[in-house]
Structures are given as C-alpha cells and as structure tokens.
N, C-alpha and C positions, 0 to 999 in steps of 0.2 A: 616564369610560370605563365601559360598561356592556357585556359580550358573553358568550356562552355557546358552548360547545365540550365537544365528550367525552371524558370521562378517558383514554380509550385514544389518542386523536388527540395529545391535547398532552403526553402521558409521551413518544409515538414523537417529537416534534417538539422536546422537551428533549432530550431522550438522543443527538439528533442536533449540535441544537447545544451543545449541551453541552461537545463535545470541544475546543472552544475557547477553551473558559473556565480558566485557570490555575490551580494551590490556590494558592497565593501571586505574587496580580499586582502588578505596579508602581504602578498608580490602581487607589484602591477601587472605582470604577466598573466593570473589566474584572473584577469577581466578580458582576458581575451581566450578565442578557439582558434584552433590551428588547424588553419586547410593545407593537404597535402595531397596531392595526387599520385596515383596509383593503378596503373595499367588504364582501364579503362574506368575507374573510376575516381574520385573526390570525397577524401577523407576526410572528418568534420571530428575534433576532438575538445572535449574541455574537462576542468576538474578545479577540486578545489581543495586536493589530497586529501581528503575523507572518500569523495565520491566522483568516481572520472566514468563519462559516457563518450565513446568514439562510437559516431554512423558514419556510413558507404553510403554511397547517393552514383547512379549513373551518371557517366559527364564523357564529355570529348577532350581528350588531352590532345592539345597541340604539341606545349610543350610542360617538361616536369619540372614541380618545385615545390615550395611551400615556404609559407606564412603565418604570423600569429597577427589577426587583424580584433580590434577591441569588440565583443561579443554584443554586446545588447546595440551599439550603433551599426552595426552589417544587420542584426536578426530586424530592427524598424527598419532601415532603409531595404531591406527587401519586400518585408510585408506592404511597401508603399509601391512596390513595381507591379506592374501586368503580368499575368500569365504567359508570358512568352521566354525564348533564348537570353538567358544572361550569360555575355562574355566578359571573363575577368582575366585581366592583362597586368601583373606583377613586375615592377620596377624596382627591381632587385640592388639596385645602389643608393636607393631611397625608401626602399622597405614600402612602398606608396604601394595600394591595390587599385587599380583603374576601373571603374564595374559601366558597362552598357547594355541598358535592356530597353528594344524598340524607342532605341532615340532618347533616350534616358541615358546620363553618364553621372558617375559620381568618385570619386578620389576617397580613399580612408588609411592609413598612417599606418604601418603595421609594426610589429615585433619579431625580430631574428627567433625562428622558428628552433633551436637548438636550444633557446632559454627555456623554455616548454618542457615542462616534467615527462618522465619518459613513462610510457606505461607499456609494463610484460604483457609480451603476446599471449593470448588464449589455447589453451591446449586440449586442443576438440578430443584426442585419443583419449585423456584421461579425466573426461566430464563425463556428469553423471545427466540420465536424461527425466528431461519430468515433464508429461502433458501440458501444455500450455496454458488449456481454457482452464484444465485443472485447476493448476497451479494458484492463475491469477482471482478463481472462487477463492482459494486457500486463504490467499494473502487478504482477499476483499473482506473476508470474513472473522480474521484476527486483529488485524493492523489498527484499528480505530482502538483496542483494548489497551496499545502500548502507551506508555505515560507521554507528556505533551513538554512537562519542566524536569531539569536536569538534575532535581534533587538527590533523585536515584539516577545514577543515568545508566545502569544496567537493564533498569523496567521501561529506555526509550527504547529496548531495542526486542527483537523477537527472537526466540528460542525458536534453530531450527536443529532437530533431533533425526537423524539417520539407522536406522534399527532393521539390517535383512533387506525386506520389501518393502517397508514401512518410512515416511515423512510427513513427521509430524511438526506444525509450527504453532508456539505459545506465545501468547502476552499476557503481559498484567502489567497493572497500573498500583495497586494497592485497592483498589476497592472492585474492581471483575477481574475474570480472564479468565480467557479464547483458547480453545484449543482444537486446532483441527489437523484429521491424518490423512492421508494417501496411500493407496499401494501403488508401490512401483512397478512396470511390469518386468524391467530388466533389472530391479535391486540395485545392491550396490555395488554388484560385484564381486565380492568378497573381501572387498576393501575394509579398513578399517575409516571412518570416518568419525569423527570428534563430534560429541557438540557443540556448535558455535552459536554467536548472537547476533545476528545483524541488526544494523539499526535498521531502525522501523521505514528511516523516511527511500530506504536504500530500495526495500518492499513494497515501498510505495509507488516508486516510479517503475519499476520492473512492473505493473500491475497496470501505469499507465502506457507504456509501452507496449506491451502485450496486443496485436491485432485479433482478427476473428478469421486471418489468415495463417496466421503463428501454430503449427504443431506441435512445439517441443520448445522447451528452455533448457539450453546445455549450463549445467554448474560447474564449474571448476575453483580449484584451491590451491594457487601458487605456492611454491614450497617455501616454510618458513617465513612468511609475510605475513601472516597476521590479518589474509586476506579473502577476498571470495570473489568470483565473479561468475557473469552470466553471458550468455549469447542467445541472440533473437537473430539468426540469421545475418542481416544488416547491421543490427545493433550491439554491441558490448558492452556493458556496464564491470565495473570494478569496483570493489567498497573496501573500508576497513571494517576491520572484524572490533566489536564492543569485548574490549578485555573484563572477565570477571566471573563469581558463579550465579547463574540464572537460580530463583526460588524453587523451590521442592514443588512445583504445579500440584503434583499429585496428589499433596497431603491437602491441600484445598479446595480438592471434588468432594463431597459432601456424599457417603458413599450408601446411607438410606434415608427416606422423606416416611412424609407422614399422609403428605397429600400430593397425585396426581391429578393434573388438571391439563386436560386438550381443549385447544381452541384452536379458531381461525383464525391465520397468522392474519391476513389483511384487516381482521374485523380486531382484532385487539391491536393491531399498529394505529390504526383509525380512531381506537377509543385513548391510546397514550398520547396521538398528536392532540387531541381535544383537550385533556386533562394538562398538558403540557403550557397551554396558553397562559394557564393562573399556577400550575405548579413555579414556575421559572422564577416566580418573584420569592417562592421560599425555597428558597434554594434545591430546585427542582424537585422537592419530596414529593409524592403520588402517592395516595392510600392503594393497596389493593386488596379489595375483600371477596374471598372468593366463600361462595356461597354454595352448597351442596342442593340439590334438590329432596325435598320429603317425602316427595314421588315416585318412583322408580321410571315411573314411565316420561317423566318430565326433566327436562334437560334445567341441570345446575347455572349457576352463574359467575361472573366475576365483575365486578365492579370497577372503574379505574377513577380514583378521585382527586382532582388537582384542588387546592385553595389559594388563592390569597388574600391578605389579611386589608388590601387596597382594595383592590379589583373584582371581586367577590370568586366563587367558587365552579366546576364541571365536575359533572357525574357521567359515565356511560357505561352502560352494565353490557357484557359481550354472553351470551349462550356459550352452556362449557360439559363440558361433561368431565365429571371430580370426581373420583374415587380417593376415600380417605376423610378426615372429619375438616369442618367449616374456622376460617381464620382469616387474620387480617396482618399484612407485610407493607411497610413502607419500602420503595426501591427508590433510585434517581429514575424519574424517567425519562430522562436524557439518553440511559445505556438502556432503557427496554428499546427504544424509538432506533439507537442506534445494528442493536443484534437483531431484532425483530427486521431489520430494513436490508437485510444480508441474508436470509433464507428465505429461498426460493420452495422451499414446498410449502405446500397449501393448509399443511396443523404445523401445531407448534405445540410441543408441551412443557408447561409449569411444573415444577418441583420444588415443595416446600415445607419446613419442618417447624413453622412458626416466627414469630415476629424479631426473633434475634438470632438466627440462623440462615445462610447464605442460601440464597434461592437458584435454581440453575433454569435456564432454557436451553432446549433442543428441538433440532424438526422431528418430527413424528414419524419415527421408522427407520431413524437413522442412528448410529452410533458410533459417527464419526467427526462429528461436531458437539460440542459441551460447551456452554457460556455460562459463568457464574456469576452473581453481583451480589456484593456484598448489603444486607437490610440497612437502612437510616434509621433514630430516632426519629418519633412523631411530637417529641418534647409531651407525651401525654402519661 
C-alpha cells in the first residue's frame, strides 16, 4: 500500500473514528483502525462491537491495500505533524507502516488487516432520511435525560419511535424525560418500522459528527442484526440495538397542572446557574417559588433558591407571568440548568401541580418538545 493524504484530512478522520476505539479492549485488534484504500480514497475504520465508525478522507492511491495500525499511537503522532502531504508506504511482509510528512518519518507495527471485524455495507436504497440540523436538535435535546449507570441499562439508551411522518426520540433516567418529535417529510415509506433503543452514547456521537454542512442522516437497519446505522455522507456509524422494553413515557406526561408559568428562558437559566453554586452541596435541591401577582397589571414572580448548610444560601427571583394559584416545588437544578440549556426559544413555560407532582418544561409555542422532572423532598 502506497497513498498520500493531508495532515489535516486524516487527524479530522482519526479523531472521528477514534471515538470507537476502547483504552482497554477485549482483542488486541480493536485498539487499533484499519486503513484501506479505495479508489481515490482512504478508508479509516474502528470499533469496538457495540459501536464501529468508518470515514472516507480524499488521498492519492499509488498503490492498494490495507492495514490495522494501533489507533491512539498513529491519531498523536499525527496530531504532532505539519499541515502538509503525508506519505504512507506499507511493508507488507512486516506489517511496518512508514509515515513522511515534510521531512518527518516515523515507522508504526501494524496488524493483518483480515483480523478486523467486518462491517455490513450501508444500504442507501432502503434508509430512511432525516434532516440533519434537525436531527442533531433532537438528539441535543433528549440525550443528557438517558441514565449515566448501567443499573437499568435499558434507560442508558433512547427510544427511537417511527410513526407515518412522525420521529420521535425518548429518555429517561428515573427521575425526567425528554421527549421530542419530527415530521418527516418523505415518512417512512410505508414500511413497517419497530421501535428500537439506541444507546444514548451511539446519539451522541452522531450529534457530534453532524457538520453545518450535513443535509440529511440516512438511517438504515441491517436485517436481523440487532442493529441500526447511519450515514453522514463521508461518515458511517453502526451500533447495536439495547434489547428490551422501553418505559410507557406516556403514562409519565402529567396530562393537567394547576399552574402555568412563562418565563424568560435565559433569565431563569441565569437565576438556576446562581442558585446552583450552594444547591450542589445538598444534593442539588433548589426551592422554586413561584409567586402570582396581586395585581393584574403586574407581572408575577418566580423565585430560585439554592442553600447550603456550609456555604450559606442564593435567591434570585425571575419576572413570570402565572396563571393558576401560588406554590412552591423542590427540583434538582442540575436537570433545570440542563433542559433549560437546550432550548433555543426565547420563553419557556413551567407546569406544575404542587410540591409532590412532576413538573414539565417546554418552549413557549411549541408542542413538540416536553421535559419532565421529577419534584425532591425539601426534608421540610
């Protein structure tokens, strides 16, 4: 294998696949990516049989072949090179990769590229298509709700629901969850599509992958595998699918309040990051009292109160307009800081039926995003 490519090309195309690669894998092979070339381009693959990402990178193929060279020692000794021509010269009886960039040369060990778990091709004809910038609001917007420990480890992952026109993606952790939908504009087809669960972190990087150049994320679901994958053009990601059944979401929307309350999302993300400095030491709790006005003509209130029992106490009261009677809800404000930090429109409204009843936020005018959190003891 002889092929040349530019330093900035294949750091971006490590870095990407990269995230697949384990510090401590099962086979020694899965600490390493496999370059293979391919017409005019330089294939970059890794995995760690949960989760395999193959990128294309332009390159000059002199001549063809491929290699599994150890992944995190080629992604530093690139990021150490110049922005210039890197030629890499494969000694095929030694499995050795020879690398030179402007006068720079380094040797690195590789592995028979056949030992290299194989991954099914992508089947562009029978993928589903979904906005991209879309999309990756979607994911921005759920994915912090899915659980973090493997206690459940159905809730590490997200409910993605196929319905006509309609994708919808859930999480929950046991104490919120996210839910937000999409129409489609070409549907599904009239395919049948399953609900499946992806884990969360699979979402994650599809989300960090995503460019501002990206129009579309092709979905597809190999038959019989157990599996999902995506295309970004350049990029393919493949995951395992989380066997099991995802929670009833629905039965956990709260489906009348007692009080409505708009604010201004930046002015109460502002008052929970204040409140957050002294909540964090009791285990995040945050009073919130929301205050009606007596006035009609005078705009209501909401209070956000962090303590701690060290460090002493914040208050900061946000202007709200409340329809409905006056009360007070302990949340984490960890998860207001969190959902509040994902909607981009300018109000936000609070929904709440009193101090041991799950509170929801949503943007203001929209009813395509729902976040729920469950209230805390104030031990009072």
């Amino acid at each position: 294998m002889r092929v040349s490519v530019l330093q900035e090309n294949l750091a971006k195309g490590l870095s990407i696949v990269g995230r697949a690669v384990q510090s401590r894998p099962t086979l020694p092979i899965l600490a390493n990516v496999m370059i293979k070339t391919e017409e005019a381009r330089l294939q970059l693959s890794a995995t760690n049989l949960e989760l395999g990402i193959t990128c294309w990178i332009g390159a000059k193929v002199d001549t063809a072949g491929d290699v599994t060279i150890p992944a995190r020692t080629l992604q530093e000794l690139i990021a150490t090179l110049p922005p210039e021509r890197v030629d890499m010269d494969l000694d095929s009886r030694s499995l050795t990769l020879h690398l030179d960039c402007a006068g720079k040369t380094a040797n690195i060990k590789g592995m028979e590229a056949g030992e290299f778990p194989l991954m099914p091709d992508f089947d562009a004809e029978r993928a589903l298509s979904v906005p991209a910038q879309a999309f990756k609001e979607m994911i921005d917007q759920v994915v912090f709700a899915a659980a973090k420990e493997d206690n459940r480890p159905i809730l590490t992952g997200i409910l993605a629901r196929f319905d006509d026109n309609t994708l919808t993606l859930a999480a929950a952790d046991g104490y919120r969850l996210a839910v937000r939908t999409i129409e489609l504009e070409l549907g599904v087809g009239g395919r049948t599509v399953e609900p499946m669960i992806i884990p969360a972190r699979t979402l994650q990087e599809i989300s960090r992958i995503i460019s501002d150049d990206d129009e579309e994320v092709l979905i597809a679901f190999p038959d019989a595998r157990g599996q999902v994958m995506f295309s970004l053009g350049s990029v393919v990601l493949i995951s395992q699918l989380i066997e099991g059944k995802f929670p009833d979401y629905e039965a956990i929307i709260p489906r009348r309040y007692e009080t409505t309350t708009l604010l201004y999302t930046k002015e109460l993300l502002a008052a929970c990051r204040s409140s957050e400095v002294f909540a964090k030491d009791s285990a995040n709790t945050a009073r919130i009292v929301i205050e009606p006005s007596e006035v009609n003509t005078m705009p209501g209130r909401v209070l956000v109160a962090g303590r701690s029992q060290e460090k002493g106490d914040a208050e900061a009261p946000v202007d709200a307009s409340i329809e409905g009677q006056g009360m007070e809800i302990a949340f984490n404000i960890r998860y207001l800081i969190d959902v509040l930090s994902v909607i981009r429109e300018e109000q936000v409204v609070l929904e709440t039926s009193g101090s041991t009843a799950p509170g929801v936020v949503r943007p203001a005018g929209r009813d395509d995003f729902i976040h729920v959190i469950m209230p805390m003891s104030t031990g009072r």
